[in-house]
MMTF fields as JSON, N, C-alpha, C and O atoms, coordinates in Angstrom:
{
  "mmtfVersion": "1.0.0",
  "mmtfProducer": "UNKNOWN",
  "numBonds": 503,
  "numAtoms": 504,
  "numGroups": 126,
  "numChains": 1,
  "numModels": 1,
  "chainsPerModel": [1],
  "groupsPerChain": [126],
  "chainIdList": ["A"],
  "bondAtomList": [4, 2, 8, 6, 12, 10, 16, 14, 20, 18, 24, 22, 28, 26, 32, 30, 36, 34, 40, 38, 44, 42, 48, 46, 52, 50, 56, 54, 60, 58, 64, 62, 68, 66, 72, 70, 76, 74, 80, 78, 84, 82, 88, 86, 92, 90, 96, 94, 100, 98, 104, 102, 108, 106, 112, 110, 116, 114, 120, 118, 124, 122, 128, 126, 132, 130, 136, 134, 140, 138, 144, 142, 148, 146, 152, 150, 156, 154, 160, 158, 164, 162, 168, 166, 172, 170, 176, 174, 180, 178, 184, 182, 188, 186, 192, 190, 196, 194, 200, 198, 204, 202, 208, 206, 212, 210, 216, 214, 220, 218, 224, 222, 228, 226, 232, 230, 236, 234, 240, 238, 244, 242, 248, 246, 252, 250, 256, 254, 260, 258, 264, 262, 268, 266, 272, 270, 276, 274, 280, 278, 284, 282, 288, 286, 292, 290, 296, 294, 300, 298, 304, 302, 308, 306, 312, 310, 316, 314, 320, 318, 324, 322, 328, 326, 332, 330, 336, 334, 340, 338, 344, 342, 348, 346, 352, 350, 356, 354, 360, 358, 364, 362, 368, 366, 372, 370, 376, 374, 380, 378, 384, 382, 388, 386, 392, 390, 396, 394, 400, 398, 404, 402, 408, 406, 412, 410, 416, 414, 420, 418, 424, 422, 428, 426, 432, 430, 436, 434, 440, 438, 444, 442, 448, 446, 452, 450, 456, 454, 460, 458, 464, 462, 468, 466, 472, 470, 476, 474, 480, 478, 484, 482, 488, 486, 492, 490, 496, 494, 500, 498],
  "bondOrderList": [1, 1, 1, 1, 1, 1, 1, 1, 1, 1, 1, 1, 1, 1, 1, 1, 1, 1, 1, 1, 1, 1, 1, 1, 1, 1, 1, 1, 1, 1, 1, 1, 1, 1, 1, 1, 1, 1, 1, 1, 1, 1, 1, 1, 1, 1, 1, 1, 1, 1, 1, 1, 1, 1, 1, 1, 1, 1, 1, 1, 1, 1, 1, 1, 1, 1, 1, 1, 1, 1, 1, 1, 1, 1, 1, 1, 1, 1, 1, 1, 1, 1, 1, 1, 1, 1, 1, 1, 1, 1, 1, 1, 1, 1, 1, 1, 1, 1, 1, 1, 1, 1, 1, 1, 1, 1, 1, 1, 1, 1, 1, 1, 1, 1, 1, 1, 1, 1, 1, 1, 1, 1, 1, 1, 1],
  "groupList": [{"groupName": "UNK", "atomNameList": ["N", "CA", "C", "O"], "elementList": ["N", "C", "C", "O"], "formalChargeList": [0, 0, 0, 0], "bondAtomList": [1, 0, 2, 1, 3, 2], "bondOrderList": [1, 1, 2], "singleLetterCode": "X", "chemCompType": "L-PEPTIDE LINKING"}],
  "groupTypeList": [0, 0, 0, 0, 0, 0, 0, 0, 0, 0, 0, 0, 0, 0, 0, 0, 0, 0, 0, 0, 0, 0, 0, 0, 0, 0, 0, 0, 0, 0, 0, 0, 0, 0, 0, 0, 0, 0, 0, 0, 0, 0, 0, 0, 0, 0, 0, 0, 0, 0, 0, 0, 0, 0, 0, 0, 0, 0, 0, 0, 0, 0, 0, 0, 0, 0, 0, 0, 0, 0, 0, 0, 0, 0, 0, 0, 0, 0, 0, 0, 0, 0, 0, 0, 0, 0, 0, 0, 0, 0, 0, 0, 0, 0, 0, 0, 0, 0, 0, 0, 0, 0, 0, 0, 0, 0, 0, 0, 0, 0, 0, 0, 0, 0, 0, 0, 0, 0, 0, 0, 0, 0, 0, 0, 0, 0],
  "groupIdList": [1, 2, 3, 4, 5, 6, 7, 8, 9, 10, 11, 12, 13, 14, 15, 16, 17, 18, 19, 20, 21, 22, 23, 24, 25, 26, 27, 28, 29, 30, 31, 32, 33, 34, 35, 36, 37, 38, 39, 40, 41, 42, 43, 44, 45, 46, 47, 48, 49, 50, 51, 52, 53, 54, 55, 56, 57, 58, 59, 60, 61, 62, 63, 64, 65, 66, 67, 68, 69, 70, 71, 72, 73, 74, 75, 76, 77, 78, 79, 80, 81, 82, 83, 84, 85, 86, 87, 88, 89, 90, 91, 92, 93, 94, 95, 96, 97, 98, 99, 100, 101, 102, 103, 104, 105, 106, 107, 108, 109, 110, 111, 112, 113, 114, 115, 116, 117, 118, 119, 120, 121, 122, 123, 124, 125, 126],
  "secStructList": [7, 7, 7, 3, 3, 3, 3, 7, 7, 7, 7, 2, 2, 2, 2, 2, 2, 6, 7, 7, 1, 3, 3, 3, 3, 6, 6, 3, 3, 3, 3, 3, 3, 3, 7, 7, 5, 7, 6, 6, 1, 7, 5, 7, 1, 1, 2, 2, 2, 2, 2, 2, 2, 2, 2, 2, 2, 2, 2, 2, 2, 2, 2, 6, 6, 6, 7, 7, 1, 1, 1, 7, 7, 3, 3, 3, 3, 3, 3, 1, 1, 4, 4, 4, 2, 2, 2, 2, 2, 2, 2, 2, 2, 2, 6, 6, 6, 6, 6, 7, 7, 5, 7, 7, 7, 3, 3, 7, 1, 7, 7, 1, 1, 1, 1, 7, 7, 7, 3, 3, 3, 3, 3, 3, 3, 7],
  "xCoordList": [-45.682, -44.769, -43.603, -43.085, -43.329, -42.435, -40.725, -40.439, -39.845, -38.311, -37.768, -38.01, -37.107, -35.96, -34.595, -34.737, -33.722, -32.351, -31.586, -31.736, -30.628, -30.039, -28.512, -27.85, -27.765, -26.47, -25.997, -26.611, -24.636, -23.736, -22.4, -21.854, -22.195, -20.825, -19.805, -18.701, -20.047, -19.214, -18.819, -17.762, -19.156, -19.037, -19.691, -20.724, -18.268, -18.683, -20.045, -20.628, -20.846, -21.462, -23.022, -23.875, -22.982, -24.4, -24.724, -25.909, -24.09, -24.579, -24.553, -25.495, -23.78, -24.064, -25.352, -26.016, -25.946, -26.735, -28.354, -29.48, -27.937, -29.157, -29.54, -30.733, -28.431, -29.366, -28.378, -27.27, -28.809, -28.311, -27.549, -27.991, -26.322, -25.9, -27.796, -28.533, -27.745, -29.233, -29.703, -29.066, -31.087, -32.328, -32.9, -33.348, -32.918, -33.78, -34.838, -34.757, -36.286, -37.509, -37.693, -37.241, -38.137, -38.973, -37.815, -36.639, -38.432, -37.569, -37.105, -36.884, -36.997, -36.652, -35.492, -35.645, -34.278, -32.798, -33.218, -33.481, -33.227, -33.17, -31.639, -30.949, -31.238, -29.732, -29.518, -30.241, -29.017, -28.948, -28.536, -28.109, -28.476, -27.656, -26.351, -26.127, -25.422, -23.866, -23.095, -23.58, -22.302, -21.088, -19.942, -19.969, -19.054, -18.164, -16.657, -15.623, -16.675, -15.676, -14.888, -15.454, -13.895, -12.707, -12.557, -12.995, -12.079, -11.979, -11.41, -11.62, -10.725, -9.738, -10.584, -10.347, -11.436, -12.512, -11.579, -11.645, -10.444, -10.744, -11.592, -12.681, -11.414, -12.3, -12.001, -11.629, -12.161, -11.656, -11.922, -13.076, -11.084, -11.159, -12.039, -11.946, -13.197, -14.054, -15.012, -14.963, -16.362, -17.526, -17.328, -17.839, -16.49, -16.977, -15.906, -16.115, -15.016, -14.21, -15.184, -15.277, -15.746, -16.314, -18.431, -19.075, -18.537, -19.842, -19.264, -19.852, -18.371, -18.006, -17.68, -18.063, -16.782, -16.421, -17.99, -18.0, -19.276, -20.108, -20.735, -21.605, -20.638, -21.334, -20.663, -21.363, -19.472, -18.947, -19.195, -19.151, -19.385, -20.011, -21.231, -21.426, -22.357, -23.818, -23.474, -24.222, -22.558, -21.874, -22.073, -22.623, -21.585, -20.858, -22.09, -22.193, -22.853, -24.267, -24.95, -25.831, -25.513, -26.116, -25.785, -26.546, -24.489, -23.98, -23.98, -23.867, -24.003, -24.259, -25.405, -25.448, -26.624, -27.619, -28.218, -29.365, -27.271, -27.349, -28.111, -29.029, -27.827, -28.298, -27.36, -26.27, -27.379, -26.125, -26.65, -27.682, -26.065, -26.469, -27.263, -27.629, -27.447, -28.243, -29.996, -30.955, -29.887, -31.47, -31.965, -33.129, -30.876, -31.472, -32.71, -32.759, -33.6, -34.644, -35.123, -36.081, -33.993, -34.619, -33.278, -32.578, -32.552, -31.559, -31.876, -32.485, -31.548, -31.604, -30.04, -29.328, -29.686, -28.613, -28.413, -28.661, -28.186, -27.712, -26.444, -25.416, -26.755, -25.261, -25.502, -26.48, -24.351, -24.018, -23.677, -23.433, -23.681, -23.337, -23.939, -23.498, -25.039, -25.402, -24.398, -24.243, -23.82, -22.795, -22.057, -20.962, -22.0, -21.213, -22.313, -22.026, -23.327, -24.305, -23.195, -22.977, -22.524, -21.692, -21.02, -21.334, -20.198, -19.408, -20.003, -19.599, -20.881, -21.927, -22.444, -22.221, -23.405, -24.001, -22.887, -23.223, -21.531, -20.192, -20.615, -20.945, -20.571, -19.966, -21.239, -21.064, -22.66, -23.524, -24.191, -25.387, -23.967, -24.218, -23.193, -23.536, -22.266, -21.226, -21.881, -21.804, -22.224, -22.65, -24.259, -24.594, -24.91, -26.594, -27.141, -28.257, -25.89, -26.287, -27.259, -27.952, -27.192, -27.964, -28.825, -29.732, -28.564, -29.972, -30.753, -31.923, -30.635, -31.852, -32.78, -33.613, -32.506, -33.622, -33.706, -33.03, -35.6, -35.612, -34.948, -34.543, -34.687, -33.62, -33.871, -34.841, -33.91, -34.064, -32.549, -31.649, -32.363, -31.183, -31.97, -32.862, -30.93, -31.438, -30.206, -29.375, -30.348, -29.362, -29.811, -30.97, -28.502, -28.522, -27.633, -26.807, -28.212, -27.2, -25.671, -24.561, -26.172, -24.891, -25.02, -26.211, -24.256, -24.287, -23.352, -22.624, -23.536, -22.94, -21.68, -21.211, -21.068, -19.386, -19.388, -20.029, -18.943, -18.652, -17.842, -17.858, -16.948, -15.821, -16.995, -16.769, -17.913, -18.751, -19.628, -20.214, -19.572, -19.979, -21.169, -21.968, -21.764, -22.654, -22.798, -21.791, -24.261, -24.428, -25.653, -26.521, -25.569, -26.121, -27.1, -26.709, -28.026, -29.261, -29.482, -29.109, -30.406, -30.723, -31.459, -31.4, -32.295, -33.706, -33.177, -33.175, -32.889, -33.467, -33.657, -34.475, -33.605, -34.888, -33.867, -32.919, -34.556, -33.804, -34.042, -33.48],
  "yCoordList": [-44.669, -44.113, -43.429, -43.908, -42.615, -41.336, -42.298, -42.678, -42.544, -42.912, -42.12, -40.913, -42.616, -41.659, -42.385, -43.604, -42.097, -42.013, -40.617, -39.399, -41.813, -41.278, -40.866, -41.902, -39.852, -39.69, -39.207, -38.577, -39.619, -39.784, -38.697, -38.784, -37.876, -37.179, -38.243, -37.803, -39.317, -40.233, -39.471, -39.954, -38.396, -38.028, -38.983, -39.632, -38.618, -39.808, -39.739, -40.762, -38.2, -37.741, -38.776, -39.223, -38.905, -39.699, -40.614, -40.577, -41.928, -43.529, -42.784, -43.106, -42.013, -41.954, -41.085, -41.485, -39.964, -39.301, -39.939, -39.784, -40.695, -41.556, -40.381, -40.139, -39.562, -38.663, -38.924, -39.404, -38.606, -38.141, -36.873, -35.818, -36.98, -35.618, -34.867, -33.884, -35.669, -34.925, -36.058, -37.027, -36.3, -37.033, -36.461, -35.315, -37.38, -36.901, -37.686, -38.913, -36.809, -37.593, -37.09, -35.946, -37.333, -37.289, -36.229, -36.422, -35.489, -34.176, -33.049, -31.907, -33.271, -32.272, -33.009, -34.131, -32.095, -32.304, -31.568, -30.37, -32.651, -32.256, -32.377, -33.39, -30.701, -30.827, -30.912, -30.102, -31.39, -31.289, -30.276, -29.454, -29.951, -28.042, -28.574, -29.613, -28.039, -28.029, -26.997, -25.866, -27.157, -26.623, -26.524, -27.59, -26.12, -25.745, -26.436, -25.769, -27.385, -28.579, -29.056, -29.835, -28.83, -29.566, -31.092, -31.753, -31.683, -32.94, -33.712, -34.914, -33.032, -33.256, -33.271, -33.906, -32.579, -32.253, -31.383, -31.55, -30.251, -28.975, -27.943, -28.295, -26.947, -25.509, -24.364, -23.46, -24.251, -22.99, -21.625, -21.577, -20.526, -19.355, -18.726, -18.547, -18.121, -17.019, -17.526, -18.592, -16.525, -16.859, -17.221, -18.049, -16.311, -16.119, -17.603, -18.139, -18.016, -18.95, -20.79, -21.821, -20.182, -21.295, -21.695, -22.685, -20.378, -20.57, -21.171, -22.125, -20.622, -20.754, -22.334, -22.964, -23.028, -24.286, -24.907, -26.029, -24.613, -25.578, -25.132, -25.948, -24.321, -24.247, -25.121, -25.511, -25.448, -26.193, -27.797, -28.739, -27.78, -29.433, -29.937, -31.027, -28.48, -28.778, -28.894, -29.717, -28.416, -28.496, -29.948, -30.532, -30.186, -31.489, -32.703, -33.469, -32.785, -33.294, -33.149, -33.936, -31.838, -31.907, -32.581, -33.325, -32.162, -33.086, -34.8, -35.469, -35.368, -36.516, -36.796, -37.967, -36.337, -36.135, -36.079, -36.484, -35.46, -35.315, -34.011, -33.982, -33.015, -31.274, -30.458, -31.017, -29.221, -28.487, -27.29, -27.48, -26.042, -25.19, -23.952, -23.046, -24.195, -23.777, -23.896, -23.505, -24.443, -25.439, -25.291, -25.511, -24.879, -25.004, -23.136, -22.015, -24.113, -22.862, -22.153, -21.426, -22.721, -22.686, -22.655, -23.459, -22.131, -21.819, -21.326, -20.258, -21.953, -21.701, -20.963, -21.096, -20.567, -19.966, -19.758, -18.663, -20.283, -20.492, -19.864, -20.119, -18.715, -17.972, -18.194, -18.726, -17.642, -17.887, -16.396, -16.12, -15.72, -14.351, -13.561, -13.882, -12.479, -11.599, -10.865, -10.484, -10.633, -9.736, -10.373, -9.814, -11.741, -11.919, -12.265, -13.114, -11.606, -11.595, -10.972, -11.545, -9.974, -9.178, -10.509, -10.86, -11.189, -11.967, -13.283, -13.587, -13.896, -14.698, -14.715, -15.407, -13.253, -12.674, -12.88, -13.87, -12.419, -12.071, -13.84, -13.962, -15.051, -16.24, -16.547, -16.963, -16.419, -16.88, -15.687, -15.915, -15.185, -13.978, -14.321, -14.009, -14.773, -15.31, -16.519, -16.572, -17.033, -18.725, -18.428, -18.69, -17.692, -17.304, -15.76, -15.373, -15.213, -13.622, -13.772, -12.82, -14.93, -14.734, -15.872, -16.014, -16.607, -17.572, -16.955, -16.908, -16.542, -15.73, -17.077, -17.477, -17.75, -19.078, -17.88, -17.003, -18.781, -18.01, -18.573, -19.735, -17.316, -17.311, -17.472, -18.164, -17.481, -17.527, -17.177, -18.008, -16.183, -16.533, -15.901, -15.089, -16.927, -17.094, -17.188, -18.09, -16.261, -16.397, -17.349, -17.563, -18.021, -19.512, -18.906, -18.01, -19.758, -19.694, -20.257, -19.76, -21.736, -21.97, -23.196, -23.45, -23.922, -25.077, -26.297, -25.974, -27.609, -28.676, -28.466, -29.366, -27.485, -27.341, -25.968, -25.209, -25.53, -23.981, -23.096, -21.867, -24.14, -23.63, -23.513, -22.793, -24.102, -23.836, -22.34, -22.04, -21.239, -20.161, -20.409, -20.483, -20.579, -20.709, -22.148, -22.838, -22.872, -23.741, -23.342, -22.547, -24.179, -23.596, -25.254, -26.417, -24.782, -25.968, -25.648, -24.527, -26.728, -26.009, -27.06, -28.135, -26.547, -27.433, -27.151, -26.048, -28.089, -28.151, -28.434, -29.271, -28.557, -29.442, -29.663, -28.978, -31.202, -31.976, -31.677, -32.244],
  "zCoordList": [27.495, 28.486, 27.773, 26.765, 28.181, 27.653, 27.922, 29.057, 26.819, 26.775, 27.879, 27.891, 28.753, 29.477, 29.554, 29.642, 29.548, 29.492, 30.587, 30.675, 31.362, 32.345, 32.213, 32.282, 32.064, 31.544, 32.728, 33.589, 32.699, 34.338, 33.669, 32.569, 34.584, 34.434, 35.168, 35.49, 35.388, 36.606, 37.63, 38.035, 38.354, 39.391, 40.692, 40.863, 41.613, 42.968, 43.34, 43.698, 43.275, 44.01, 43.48, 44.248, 42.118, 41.67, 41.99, 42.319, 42.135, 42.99, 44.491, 45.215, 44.94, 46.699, 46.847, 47.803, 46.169, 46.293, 45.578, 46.05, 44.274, 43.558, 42.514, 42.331, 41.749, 40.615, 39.736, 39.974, 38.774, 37.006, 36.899, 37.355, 36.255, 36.063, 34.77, 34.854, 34.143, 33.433, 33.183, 33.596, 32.354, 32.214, 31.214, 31.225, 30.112, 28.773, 28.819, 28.876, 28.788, 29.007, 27.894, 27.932, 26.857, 25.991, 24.958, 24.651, 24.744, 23.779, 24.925, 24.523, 25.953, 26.877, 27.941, 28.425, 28.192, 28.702, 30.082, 30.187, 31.251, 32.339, 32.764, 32.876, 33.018, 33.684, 35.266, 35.847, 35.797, 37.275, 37.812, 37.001, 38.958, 39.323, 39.229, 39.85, 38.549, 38.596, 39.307, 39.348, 39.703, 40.22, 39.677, 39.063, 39.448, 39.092, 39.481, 39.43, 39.744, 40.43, 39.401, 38.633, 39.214, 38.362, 38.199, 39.141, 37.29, 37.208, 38.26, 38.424, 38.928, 39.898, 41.214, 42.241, 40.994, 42.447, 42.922, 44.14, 42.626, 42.855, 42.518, 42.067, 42.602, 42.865, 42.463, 43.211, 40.924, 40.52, 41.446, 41.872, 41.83, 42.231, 41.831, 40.617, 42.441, 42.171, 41.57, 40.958, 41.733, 41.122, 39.32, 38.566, 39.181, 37.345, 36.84, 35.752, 37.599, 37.152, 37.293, 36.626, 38.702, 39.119, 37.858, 37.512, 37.739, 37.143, 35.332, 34.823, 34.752, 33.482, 33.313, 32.327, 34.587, 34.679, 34.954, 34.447, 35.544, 35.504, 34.143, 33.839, 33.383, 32.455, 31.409, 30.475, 31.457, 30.731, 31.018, 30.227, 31.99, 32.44, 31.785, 31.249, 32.003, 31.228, 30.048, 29.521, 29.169, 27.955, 27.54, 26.606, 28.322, 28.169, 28.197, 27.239, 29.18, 29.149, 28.764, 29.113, 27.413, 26.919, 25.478, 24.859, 25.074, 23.815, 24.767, 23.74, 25.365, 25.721, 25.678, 25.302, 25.877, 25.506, 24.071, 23.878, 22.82, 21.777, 21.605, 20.785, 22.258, 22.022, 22.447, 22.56, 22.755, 22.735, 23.519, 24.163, 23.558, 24.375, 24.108, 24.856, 22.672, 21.445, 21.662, 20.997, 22.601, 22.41, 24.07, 24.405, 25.053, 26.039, 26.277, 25.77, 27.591, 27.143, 28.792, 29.055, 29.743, 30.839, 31.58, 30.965, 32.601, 33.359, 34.847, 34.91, 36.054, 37.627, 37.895, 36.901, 38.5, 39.16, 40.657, 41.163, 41.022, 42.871, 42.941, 42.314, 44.086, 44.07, 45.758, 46.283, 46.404, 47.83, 48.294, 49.469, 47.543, 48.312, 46.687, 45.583, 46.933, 45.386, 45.122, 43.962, 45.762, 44.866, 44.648, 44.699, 44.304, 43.063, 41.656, 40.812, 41.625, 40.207, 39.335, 38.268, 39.611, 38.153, 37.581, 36.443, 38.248, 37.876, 37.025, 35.903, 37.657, 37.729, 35.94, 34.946, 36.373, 34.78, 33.864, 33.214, 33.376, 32.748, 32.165, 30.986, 33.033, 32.83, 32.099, 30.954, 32.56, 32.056, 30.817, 30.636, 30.456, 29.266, 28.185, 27.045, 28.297, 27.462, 26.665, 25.437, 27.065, 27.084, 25.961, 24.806, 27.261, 27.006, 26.155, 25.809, 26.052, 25.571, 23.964, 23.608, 23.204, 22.199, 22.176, 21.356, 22.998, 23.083, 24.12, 23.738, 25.081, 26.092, 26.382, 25.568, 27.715, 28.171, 29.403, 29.941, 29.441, 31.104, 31.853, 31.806, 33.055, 33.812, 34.945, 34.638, 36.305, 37.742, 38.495, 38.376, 39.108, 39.724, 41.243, 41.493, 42.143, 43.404, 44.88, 44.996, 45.671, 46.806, 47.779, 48.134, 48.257, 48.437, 50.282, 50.46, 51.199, 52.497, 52.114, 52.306, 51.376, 51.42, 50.329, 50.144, 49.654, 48.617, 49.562, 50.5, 49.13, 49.449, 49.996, 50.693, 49.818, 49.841, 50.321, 49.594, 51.163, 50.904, 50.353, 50.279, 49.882, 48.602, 47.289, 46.316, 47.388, 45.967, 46.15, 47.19, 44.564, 45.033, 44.38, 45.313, 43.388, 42.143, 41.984, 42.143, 41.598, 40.87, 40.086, 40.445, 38.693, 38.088, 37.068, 36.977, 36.66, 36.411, 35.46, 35.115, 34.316, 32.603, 32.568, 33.165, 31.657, 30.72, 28.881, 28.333, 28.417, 26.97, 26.33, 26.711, 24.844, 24.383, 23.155, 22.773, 22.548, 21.698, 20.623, 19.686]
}
């Protein structure tokens, strides 16, 4: 049976909902979709503020994990309105412009919050 290990951002949202901020099964970093929510559980302004802050969260779970953002090979993108892709792309091309994981980005009615514009998901590998 394949090792898994469950890593918690301690966000309220994981014991009430029952998930992992990510899940390392084997050599592969399952990230959860993130959002862009401040420590505070505010809400940075705008797509590109709000996607850069969840990318910094997966940051953060994947070095908890023991990998980095170097390694991821797989990226989802949930936006709430497409035109904010310019902004969106800007936050995640920064991050991804020389690693290149496949990508998916996808228009969403609406996310958990409607202050949330973007959440964003990653696969990668140890």
């Amino acid at each position: 049976m394949t090792k898994r290990t469950n890593i918690s951002s301690g966000s309220k949202w994981e014991p009430l909902l029952g998930y992992s901020r990510a899940v390392v099964a084997g050599n592969t970093v399952y990230v959860s979709g993130t959002v862009g929510a401040l420590p505070d559980g505010s809400v940075p302004d705008g797509p590109y503020a709000q996607a850069v802050q969840a990318l910094s969260i997966i940051k953060d779970a994947l070095a908890q994990a023991g990998t980095d953002l170097s390694n991821v090979v797989r990226t989802r993108v949930f936006m709430t309105d497409m035109n904010h892709f310019d902004a969106v792309a800007k936050a995640h091309g920064e991050v991804f412009g020389d690693i290149r994981p496949a990508t998916t980005i996808v228009e969403v009615s609406r996310l958990v919050d409607a202050a949330f514009l973007v959440e964003i998901e990653a696969v990668a590998l140890l």
